[in-house]
N, C-alpha and C positions, 0 to 999 in steps of 0.2 A: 675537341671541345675545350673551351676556354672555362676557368673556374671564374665563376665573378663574384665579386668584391658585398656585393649588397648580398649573397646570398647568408651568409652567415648572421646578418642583421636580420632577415626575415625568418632564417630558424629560431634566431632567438626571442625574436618577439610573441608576446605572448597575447596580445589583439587581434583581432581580424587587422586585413590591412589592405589596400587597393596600389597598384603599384602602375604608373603613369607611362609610358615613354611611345617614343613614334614607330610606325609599323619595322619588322626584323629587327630588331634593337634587342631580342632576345628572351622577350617578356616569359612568355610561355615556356619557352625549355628549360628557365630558371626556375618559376614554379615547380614545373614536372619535377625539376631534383628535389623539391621537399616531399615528395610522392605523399599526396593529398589521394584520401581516401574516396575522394569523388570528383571527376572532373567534367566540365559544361563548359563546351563550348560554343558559342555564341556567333562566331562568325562562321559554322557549316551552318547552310543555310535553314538544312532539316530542324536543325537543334533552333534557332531562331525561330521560326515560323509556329514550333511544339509550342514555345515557349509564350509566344505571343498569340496565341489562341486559349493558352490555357492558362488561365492564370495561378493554378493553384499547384504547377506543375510542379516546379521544386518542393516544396512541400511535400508531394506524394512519394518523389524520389527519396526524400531524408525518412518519410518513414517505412520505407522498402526498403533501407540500408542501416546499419552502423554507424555509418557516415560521421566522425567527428571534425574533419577537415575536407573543405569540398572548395575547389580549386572554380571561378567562373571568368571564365577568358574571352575579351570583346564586350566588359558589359556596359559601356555604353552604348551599345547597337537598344538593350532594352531600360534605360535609366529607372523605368517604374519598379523593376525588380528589385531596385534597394529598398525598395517600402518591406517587401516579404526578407528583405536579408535583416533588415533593423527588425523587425518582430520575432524572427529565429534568435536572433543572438537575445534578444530579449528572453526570450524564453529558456534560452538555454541558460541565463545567467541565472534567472530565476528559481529555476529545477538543480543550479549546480552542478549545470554540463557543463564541457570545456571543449564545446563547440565553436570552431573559427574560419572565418570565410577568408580565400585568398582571391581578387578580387583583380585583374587588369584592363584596362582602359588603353586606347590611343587618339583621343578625344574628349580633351575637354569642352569645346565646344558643346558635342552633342550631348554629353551627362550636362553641361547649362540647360540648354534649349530642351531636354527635356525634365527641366526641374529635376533633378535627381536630389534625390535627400543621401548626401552623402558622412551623413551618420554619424553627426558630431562627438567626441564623446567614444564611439565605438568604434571606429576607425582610422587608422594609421595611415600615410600619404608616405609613398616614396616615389621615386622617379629613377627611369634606369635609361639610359643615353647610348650610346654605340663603346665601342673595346676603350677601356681606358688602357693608359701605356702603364701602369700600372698593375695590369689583370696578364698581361703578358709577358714571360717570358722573354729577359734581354729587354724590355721595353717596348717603344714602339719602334718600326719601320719606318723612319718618316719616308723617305723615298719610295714603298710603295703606298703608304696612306695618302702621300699628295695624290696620286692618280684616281686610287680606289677607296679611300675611306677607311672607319675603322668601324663598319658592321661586320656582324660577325661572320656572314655568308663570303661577301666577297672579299673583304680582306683576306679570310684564310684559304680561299680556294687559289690552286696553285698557276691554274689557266687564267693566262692574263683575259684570254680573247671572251670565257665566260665570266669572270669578274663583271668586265668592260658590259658584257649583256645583261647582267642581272641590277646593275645600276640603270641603265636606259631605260626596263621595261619597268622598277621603280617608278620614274615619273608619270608612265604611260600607267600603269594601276593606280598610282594616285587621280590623276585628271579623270579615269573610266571611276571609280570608286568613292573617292573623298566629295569630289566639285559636283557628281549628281546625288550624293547624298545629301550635301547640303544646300540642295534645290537650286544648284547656281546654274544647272544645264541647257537653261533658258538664254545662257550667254554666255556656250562655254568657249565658243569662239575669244569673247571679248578677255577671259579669264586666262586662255593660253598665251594672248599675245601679251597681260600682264606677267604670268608666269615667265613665258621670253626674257622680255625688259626684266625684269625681278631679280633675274638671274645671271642676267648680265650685269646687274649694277649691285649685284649681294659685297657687303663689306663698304661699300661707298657711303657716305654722309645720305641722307634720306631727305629728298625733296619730294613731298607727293605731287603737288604740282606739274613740275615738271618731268615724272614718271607717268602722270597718266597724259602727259601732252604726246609722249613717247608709242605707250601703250596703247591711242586712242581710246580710252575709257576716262570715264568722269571722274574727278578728283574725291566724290564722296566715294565711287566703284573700289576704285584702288585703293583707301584707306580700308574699305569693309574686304577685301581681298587681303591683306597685309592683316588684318586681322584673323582671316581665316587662319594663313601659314602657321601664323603663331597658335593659334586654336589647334591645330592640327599636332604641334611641336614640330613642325619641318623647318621652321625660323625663329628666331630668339629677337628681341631687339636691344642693341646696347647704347642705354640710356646714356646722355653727355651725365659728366660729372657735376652735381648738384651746385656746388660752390666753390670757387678757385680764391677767395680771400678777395676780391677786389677786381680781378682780372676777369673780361668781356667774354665772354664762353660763350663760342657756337652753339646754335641749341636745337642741332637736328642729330636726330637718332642716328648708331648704326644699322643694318640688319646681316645676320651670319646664316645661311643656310646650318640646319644641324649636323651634316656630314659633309664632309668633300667632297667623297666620292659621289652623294647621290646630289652635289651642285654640279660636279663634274658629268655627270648623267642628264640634270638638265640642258647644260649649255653645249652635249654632246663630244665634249674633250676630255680626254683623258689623259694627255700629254704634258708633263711640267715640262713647260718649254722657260726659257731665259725670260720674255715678256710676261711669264703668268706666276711665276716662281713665288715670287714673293706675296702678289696677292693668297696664294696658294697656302701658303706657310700663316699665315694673318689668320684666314680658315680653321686651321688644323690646332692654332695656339688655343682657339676659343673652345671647337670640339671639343681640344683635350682638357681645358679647364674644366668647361662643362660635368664633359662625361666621370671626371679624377672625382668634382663634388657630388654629383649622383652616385656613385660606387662609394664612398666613403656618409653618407647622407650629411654630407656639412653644408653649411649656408655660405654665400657666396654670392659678392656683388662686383660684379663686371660695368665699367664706364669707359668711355670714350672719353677723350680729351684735346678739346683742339679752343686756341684765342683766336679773337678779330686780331690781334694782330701776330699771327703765325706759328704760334708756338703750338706743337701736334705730340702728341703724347698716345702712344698706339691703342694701350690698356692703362687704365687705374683697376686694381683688382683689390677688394677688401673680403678678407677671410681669417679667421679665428685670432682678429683685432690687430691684426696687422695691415698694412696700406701697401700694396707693390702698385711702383710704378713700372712699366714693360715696352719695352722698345723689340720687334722682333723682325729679325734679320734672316734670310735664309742663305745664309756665308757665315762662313767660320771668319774669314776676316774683315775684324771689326778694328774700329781704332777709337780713340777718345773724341774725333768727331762726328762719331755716330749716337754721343754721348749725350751732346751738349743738350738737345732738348729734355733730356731727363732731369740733368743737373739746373738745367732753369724751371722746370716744374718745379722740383723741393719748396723752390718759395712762395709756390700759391697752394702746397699740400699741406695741412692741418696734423702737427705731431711726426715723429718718425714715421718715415717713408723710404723705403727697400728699393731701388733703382737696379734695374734688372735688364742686360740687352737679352734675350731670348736668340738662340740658334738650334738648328736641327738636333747637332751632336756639342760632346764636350770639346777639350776639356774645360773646365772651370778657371778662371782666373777675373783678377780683381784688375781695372783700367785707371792710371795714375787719377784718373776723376773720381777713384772712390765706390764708380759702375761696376757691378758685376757682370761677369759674358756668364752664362748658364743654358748649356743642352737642355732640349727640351724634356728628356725625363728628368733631369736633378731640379727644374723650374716645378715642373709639380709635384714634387715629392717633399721640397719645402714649402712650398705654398700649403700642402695639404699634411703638412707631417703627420 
């Protein structure tokens, strides 16, 4: 068992709090270590079905318990139940109890769509992401992350061959679970063949157009699909950089699957082969961004950077008022002209700006350009110091 990074913020908080992240990402066994004096789970079906017949169920459990911490896992499966979680904590506040609700989600979407009153005021938001290389021990493994990811199931199981399984049947629970819950079943055909394409062009420049000419699905389909991903948190999108000072900025989105492993599970490879390498590494830079700022709950904005007239810049990363620029390489040998579009970004970046080639491993060293080369643990360990 891996110790993770958000748990000591959620000990210490003294709010109820609802904590976001995509299915195995670890929600629940994070919880469990705060051993919450009552725990509801929401995704066994029984406990669902109680729950939504009765409405006044919780309630009858807190006063048949002690219960000052009560742990409720899945609850956006029932959004209306935050109406009774806001009137508890209200009461409890009221009476001078120090009653607090621990609260997880893997769905945004569905707390939307069902109006969920998520408790302005009374509740804390965090997000928790797949193994940051900072939760582990030595850092990360990039070499087996590129295959498997950094959930916490398959990353640490030792058998590659069930790893490789527990990623596949990922997608196959998602399309049987997420796509008929969100009534898309009516087409769920037309959904997997976007999933396909989606999956094959994750990390490319974002045309919907010609994704859903690809896809055969309608160009309204696939943006409302593309929306799901992200609703779901299975995909992020990395917005182009807002303003370059003057210079022509392409202005289509990235999108990153949230894990490797479980993009590597879509597209049925688990192989870093020579051909996939480096998109592979591109993957694993943003996960592990991601995942370093969820485990530390720091803010953090991730852009894309590319000119009409050529100039590509991998990542702009702004985080605790610093600007890094990111070039990321999946080879140690790098030279000063793997530099140069960094060093030509500087003049359309606004203020000091950190120029950084990004590789698997160390060591650390500075390129007569000024460019730093930096392993991917020492890249976010500064980024997020």
């Amino acid at each position: 068992m891996v110790d993770r990074l958000l748990a000591k913020t959620l000990a210490d908080a003294t709010k109820s709090f609802l904590v976001l992240g995509p299915r195995q990402t670890g929600k629940s066994t994070l919880i469990q270590s705060l051993a919450p004096d009552l725990e509801i789970n929401l995704a066994r079906e029984s406990e669902f079905l109680t729950f939504s017949t009765n409405p006044g169920e919780l309630e009858q459990r807190l006063d048949a318990s002690a219960a000052t911490t009560v742990f409720i896992d899945e609850v956006q499966r029932l959004p209306s139940l935050l109406n009774t979680v806001q009137a508890l904590i209200d009461d409890a506040k009221r009476a001078g109890e120090a009653r607090r609700f621990f609260l997880t989600g893997s769905s945004a979407r569905k707390l939307r769509r069902g109006q969920a009153n998520l408790l302005p005021g009374r509740l804390l938001t965090y997000s928790l992401g797949p193994l940051a290389s900072v939760e582990l021990e030595g850092g990360v493994d990039v070499g087996r992350a590129l295959r498997f990811g950094t959930l916490p199931e398959p990353y640490l199981e030792r058998d590659e061959h069930v790893a490789a399984k527990l990623l596949a049947s990922y997608a196959g629970t998602y399309l049987k679970e997420e796509v008929q819950a969100e009534a898309l079943a009516r087409n769920l055909q037309g959904f997997s063949r976007f999933l396909s394409v989606a999956a094959a062009s994750s990390g490319q420049l974002l045309d919907f157009s010609k994704l859903a000419q690809r896809a055969r699905v309608s160009r309204t389909s696939t943006m409302r699909y593309f929306e799901l991903l992200e609703d779901t948190l299975l995909a992020s999108r990395i917005a182009p950089y807002p303003d370059a000072g003057g210079a022509e900025l392409v202005k289509h989105p990235r999108y990153f699957f949230f894990d490797v492993g479980v993009w590597n599970g879509l597209l049925a490879n688990f192989v870093a082969s020579v051909d996939r390498i480096g998109s592979l590494f591109e993957h694993l830079v943003v996960s592990q961004l991601q995942a370093t700022a969820a485990a530390y709950d720091a803010h953090q904005e991730i852009f894309t950077f590319r000119t009409r007239g050529g100039l590509d810049v991998d990542f702009i990363v702004r985080a605790a008022g610093v600007t890094w620029a990111i070039e990321a390489k999946a080879t140690s040998n790098v030279t000063d002209r793997d530099a140069a579009g960094l060093v030509a970004a500087r003049a359309y970046l606004p203020g000091e700006v950190r120029g950084v080639i990004v590789t698997p491993a160390g060591p650390s060293r500075r390129l007569a350009s000024g460019i730093r080369v930096l392993g991917l643990a020492d890249l976010l360990a500064e980024v997020h110091q």
